[in-house]
C-alpha positions in Angstrom: 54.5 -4.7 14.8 52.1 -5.6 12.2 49.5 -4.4 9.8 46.8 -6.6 8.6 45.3 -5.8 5.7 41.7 -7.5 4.3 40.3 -7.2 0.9 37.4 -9.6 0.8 38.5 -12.9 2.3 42.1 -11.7 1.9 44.3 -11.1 4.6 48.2 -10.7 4.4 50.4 -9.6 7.1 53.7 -7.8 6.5 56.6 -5.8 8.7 56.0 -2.6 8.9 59.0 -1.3 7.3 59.8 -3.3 4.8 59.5 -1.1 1.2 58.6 -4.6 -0.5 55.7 -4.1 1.8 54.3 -0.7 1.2 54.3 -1.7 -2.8 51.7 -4.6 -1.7 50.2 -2.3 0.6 49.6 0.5 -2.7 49.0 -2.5 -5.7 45.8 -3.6 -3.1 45.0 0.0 -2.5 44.6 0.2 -6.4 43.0 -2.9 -7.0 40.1 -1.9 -4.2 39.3 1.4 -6.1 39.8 -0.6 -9.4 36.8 -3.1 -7.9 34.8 -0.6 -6.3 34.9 2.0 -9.3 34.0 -0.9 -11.6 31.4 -2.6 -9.6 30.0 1.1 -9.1 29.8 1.6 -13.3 28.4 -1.8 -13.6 25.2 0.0 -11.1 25.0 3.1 -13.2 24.9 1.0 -16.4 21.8 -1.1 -14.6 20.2 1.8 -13.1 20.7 4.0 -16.7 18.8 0.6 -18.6 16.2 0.2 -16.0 15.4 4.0 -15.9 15.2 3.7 -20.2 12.8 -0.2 -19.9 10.6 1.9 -17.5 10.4 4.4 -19.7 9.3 2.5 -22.5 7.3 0.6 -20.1 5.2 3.1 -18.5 3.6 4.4 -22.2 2.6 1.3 -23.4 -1.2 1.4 -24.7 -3.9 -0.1 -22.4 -4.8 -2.7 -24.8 -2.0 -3.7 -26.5 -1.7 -7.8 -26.8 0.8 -9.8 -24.4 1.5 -12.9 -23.9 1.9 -14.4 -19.8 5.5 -14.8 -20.4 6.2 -11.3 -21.2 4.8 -10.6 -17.4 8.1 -9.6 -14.9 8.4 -7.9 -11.6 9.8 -4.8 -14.2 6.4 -4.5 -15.6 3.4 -6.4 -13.6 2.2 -3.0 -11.9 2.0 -1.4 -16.1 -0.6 -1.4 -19.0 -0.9 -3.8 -20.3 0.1 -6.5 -18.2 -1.9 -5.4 -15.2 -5.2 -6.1 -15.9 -4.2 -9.8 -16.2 -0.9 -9.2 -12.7 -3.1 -7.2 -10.3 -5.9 -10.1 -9.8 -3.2 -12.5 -10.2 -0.6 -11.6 -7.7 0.3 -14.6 -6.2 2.1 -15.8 -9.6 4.5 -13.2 -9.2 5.5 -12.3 -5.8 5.9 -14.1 -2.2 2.4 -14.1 -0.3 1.2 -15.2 2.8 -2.4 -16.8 2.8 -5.4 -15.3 5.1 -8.0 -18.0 5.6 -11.8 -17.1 4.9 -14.3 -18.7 6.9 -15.3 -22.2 5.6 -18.9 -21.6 7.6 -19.8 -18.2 6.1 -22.4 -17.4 4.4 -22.5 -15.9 0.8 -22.8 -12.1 1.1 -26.8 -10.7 0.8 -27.5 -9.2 -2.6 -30.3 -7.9 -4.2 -30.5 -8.8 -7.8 -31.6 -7.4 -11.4 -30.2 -3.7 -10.6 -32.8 -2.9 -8.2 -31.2 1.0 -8.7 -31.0 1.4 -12.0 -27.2 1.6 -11.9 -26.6 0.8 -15.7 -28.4 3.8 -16.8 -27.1 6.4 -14.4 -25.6 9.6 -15.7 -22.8 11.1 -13.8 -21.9 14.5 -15.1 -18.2 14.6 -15.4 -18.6 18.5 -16.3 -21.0 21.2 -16.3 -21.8 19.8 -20.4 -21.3 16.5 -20.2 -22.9 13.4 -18.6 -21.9 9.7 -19.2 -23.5 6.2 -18.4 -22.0 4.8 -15.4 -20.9 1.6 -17.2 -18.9 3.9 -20.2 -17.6 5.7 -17.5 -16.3 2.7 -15.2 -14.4 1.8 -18.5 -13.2 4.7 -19.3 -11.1 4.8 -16.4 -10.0 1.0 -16.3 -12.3 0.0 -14.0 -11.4 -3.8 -13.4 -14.2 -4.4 -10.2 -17.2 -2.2 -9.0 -19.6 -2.8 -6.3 -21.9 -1.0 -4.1 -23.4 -2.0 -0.6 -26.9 -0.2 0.5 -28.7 -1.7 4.0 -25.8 -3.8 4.4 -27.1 -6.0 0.6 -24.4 -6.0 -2.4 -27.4 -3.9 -4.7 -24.5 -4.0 -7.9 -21.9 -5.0 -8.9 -19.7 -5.7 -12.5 -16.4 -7.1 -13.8 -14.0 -6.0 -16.7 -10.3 -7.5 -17.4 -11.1 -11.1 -16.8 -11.4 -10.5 -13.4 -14.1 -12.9 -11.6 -16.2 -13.1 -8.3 -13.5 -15.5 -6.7 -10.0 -13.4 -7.9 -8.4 -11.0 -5.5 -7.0 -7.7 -6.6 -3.6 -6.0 -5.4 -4.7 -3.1 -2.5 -1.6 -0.7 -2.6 -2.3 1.4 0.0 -5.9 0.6 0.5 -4.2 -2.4 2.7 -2.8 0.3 5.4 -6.4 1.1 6.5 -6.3 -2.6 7.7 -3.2 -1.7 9.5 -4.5 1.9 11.4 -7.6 0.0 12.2 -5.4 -3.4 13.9 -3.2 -0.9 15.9 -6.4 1.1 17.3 -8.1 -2.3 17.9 -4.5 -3.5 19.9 -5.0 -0.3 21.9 -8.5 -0.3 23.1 -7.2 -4.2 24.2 -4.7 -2.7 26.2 -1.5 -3.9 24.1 -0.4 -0.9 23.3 0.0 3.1 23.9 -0.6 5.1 20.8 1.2 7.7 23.0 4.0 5.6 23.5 7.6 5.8 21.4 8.7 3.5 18.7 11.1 2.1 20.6 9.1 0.9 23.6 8.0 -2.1 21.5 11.0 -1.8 19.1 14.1 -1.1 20.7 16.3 -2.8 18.2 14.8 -1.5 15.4 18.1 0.9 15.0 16.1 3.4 12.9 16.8 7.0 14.1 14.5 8.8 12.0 11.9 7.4 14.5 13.1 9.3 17.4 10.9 11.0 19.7 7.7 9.7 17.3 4.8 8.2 18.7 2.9 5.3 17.4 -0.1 8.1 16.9 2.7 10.2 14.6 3.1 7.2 12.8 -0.9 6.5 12.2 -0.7 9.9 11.2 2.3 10.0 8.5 4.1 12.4 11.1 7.3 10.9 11.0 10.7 12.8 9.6 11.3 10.9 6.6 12.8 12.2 3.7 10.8 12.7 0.5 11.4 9.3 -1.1 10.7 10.5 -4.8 9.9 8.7 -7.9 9.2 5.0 -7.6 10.3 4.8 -11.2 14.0 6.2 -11.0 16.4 4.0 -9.6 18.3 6.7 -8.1 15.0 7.7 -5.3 14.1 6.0 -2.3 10.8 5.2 -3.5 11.9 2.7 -6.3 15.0 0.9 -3.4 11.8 0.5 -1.0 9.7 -1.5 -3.7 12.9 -3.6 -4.7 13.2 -4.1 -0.8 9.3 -4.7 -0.3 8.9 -7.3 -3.6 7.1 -4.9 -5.9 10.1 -4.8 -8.3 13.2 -7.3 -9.5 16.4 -7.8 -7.3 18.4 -5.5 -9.1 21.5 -2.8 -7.9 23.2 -5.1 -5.8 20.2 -5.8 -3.6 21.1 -9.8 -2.9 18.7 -9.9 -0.1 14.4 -8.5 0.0 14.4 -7.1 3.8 11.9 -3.9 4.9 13.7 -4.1 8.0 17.4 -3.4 6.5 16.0 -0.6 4.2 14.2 1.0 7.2 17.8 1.1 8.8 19.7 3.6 6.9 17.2 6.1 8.4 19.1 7.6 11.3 18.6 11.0 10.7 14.8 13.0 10.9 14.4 15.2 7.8 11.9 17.1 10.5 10.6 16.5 14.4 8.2 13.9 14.3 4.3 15.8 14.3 5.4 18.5 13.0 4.8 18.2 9.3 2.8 15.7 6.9 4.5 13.2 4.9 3.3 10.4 3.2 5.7 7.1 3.8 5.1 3.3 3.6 7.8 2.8 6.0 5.3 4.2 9.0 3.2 1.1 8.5 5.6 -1.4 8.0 7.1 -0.6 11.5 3.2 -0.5 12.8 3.1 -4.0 11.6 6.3 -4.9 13.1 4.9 -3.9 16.6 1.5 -5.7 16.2 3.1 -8.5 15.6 5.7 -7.9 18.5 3.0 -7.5 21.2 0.8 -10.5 20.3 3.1 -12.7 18.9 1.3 -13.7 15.8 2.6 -13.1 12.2 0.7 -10.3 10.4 -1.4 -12.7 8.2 -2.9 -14.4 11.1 -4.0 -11.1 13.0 -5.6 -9.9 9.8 -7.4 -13.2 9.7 -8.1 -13.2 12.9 -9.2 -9.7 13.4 -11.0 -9.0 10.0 -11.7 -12.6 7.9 -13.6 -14.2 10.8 -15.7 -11.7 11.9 -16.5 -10.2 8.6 -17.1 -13.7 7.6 -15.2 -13.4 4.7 -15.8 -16.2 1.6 -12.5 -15.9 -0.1 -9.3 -16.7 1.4 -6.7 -13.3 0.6 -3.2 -12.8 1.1 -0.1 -10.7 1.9 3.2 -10.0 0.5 6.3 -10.5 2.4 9.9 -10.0 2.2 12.7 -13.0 2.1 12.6 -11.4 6.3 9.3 -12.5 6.8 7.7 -9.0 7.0 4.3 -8.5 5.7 3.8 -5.9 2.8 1.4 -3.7 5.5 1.2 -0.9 3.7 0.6 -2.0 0.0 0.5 -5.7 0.2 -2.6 -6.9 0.6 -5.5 -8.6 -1.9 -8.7 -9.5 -1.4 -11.4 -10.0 -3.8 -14.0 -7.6 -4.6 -17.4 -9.3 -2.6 -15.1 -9.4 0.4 -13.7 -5.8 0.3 -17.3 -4.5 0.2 -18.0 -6.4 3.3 -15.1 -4.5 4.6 -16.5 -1.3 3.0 -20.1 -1.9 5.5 -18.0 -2.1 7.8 -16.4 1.0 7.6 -20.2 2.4 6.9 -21.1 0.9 10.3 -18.7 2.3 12.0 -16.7 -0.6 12.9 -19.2 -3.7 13.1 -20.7 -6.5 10.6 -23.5 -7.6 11.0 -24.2 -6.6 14.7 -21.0 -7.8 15.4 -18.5 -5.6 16.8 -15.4 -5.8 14.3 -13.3 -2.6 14.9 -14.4 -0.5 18.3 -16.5 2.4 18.0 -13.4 4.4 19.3 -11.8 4.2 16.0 -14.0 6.4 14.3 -14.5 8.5 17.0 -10.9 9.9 17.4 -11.1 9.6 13.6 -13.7 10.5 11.0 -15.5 12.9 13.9 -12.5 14.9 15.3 -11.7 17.8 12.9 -9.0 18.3 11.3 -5.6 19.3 12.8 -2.5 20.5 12.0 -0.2 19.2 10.1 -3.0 19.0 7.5 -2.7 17.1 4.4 -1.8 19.1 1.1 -4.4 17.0 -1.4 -7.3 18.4 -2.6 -9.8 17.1 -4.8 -12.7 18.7 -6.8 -12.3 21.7 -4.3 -12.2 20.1 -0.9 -9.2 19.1 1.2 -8.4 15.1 1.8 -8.0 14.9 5.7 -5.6 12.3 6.7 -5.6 10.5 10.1 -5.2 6.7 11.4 -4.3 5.5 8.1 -7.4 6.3 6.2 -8.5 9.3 4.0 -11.2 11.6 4.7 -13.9 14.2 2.5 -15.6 15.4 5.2 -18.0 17.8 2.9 -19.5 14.7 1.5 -19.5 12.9 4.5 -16.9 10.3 3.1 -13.9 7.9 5.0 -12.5 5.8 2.1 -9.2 4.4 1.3 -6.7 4.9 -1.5 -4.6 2.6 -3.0 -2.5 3.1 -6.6 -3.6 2.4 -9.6 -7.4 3.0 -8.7 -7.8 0.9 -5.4 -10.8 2.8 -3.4 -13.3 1.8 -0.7 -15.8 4.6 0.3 -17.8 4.6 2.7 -20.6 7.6 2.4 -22.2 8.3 5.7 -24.7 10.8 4.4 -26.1 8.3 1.9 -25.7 5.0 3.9 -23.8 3.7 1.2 -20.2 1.6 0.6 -18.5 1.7 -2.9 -15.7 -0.5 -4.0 -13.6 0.0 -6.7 -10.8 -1.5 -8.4 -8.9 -0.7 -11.3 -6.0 -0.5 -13.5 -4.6 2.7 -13.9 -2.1 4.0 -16.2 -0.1 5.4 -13.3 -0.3 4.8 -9.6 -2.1 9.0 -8.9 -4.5 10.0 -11.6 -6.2 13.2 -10.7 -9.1 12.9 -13.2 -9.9 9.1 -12.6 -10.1 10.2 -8.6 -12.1 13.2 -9.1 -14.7 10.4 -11.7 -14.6 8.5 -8.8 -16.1 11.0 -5.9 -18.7 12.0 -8.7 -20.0 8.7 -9.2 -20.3 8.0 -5.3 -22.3 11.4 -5.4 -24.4 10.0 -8.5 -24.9 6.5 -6.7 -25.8 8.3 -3.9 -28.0 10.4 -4.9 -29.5 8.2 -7.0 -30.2 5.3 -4.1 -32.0 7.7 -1.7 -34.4 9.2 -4.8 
């Protein structure tokens, strides 16, 4: 009889009896804690000086000088070097392209202001108005535009960005995802009734069990809360080394969304029984659109959204060293392009009498009330309804997006308008900055239908 004992590529085989033995047997017992216990303080020592970098990081001033160089994966979603990485992401992380169309047609505008945009007040208190233009820079406003009868009536620039760059979404890209998956649906590819595993059954994720692909849409699914994305020791800031937002660093050797999804196997909750924001619901959405047609996730998004909105600019979309698009923050497009997506949204799903999205998207969306489990956001007074992986203010008759950092597309249904904006925030949830935002889509509003 024999014991084989492996340490790494190791393997030694002894008698069982022999004392000799046993003395191996304990000097490679020691020498595996030794190896663990030293590899495990070599992580704590990283994790301790990538808490402290962020730190520092995370307060630097707005407009304090850098060089290209200085730009990392540590620091490229931070002041100051965002306002040159967000329009730039292709120098910094793995992206697949999304053709435009080389046959489409510049987007309709209407020159010269016809609104009077530049000298709009928006009151930002009950004392205090401020010029739309101060106030756009005052909250880092990198890209601005408004849509009115379907015409691009304004539209400005700050940062260096330009008409053909293409800004980071965050999570302004899952609304691209929610609408995809409804589209699939209506085509008969898929149930939104229907469980995870019917289209995924080796996706070995328990904390998916018993959720449909409606829970999912939803954020109804049992994860646990994921925490900071700036500590090392919270799920939030493993998912963004796993996703390509942030370096390789705590022995990850190897980017995969898949393999991080995996050491879910336990629901924090039953799936539709409680809110809970998480990426991970619409990287596995992905994962099953691309499962039931076949295609990659770039190519249905071109195929789905560029052609038929006729997009001019080609965009892209992160993936992982798997192959797995960034779904649910990895997208960027440029500013004309996301405003054609915006009169989209305002048309309820079509482009220029061209049906884009189906009409049943915003049916069992924007005009089904809200349900339980609610959402527990509220800004300037009113609560944000959540559903299909877009945000809702029903009080002002608004479906927009959200994305970190300042990534918004509105579209306001009681003014007939569609706002985009893009910016550079100081961190990825400002309060303020959100609640300047729904006041100047009131102000624009208002100030169109005069």
């Amino acid at each position: 009889m024999t014991y084989i004992i492996s340490l790494s590529s190791i393997k030694i085989k002894m008698a069982k009896n022999s004392k000799a033995d046993y003395k191996v047997i304990q000097i490679l017992i020691v020498f595996c804690f030794t190896f663990i216990s030293t590899q495990t303080n070599a992580q704590d020592s990283e994790a301790v000086s990538i808490n402290e970098k962020l730190d520092v990081i995370r307060n630097y001033p707005f407009d304090m000088p850098f060089e290209r160089s200085d730009i990392n994966l540590l620091n490229w979603q931070y002041w100051p070097y965002s306002r040159y990485a967000s329009h730039h992401p292709r120098e910094f992380i793995p992206m697949a392209t999304i053709h435009a169309d080389a046959e489409a047609v510049a987007l309709e505008e209407i020159k010269n202001d016809p609104f009077n945009l530049m000298e709009l007040k928006v009151s930002v208190d009950t004392e205090k108005d401020v010029l739309l233009p101060d106030l756009l820079k005052s909250i880092n406003m990198k890209g601005f535009a408004v849509m009115h009868g379907g015409k691009l009536v304004f539209e400005t620039y700050d940062q260096g960005m330009q008409k053909h760059d293409i800004q980071i979404l965050q999570s302004t890209s899952k609304t691209f995802t929610g609408m995809l998956i409804h589209k699939l649906a209506s085509e008969g590819l898929l149930d939104l009734g229907a469980n995870v595993d019917e289209y995924l059954p080796d996706l070995n994720a328990d904390v998916f069990k018993g959720s449909t692909l409606q829970n999912m849409l939803d954020m109804e699914v049992g994860f646990p809360d994921f925490g900071s994305y700036y500590k090392t020791e919270d799920f939030g800031f493993m998912s963004e080394v796993h996703m390509g937002l942030k370096p390789k660093v705590l022995g990850v050797e190897h980017r995969s969304t898949l393999l991080f999804i995996q050491q879910f196997q336990k629901p924090a909750f039953a799936a539709g029984s409680k809110f809970s924001y998480n990426d991970m619901n619409t990287q596995v959405l992905a994962m099953i659109a691309e499962q039931v047609t076949g295609k990659p996730y770039a190519q249905l998004i071109e195929e789905n959204f560029w052609r038929p909105l006729q997009a001019r600019y080609d965009a892209a979309i992160s993936v992982d060293e798997d192959g797995s698009a960034g779904a649910s923050w990895g997208m960027a497009i440029t500013l004309r392009d996301a405003a054609r997506f915006g009169q989209m949204m305002l048309n309820r799903g079509s482009f220029k009498g061209k049906r884009v999205i189906p009409e049943s998207y915003f049916e069992a969306t924007f005009d089904q009330p809200p349900t339980e489990p609610l959402s527990p956001y509220f800004v300037l007074g009113q609560q944000e309804d959540y559903r299909n992986q877009v945000w809702m203010l029903r009080d002002d008759g608004l479906m927009h997006t959200i994305g970190s950092f300042g990534q918004f597309i509105f579209a306001d249904y009681k003014n007939e308008i569609a706002i985009v904006f893009m910016a550079n925030w100081k961190h990825t949830s400002h309060l303020e900055s959100k609640e300047h935002l729904i006041r100047i889509v009131r102000a624009v509003g208002e100030q169109i239908n005069r």
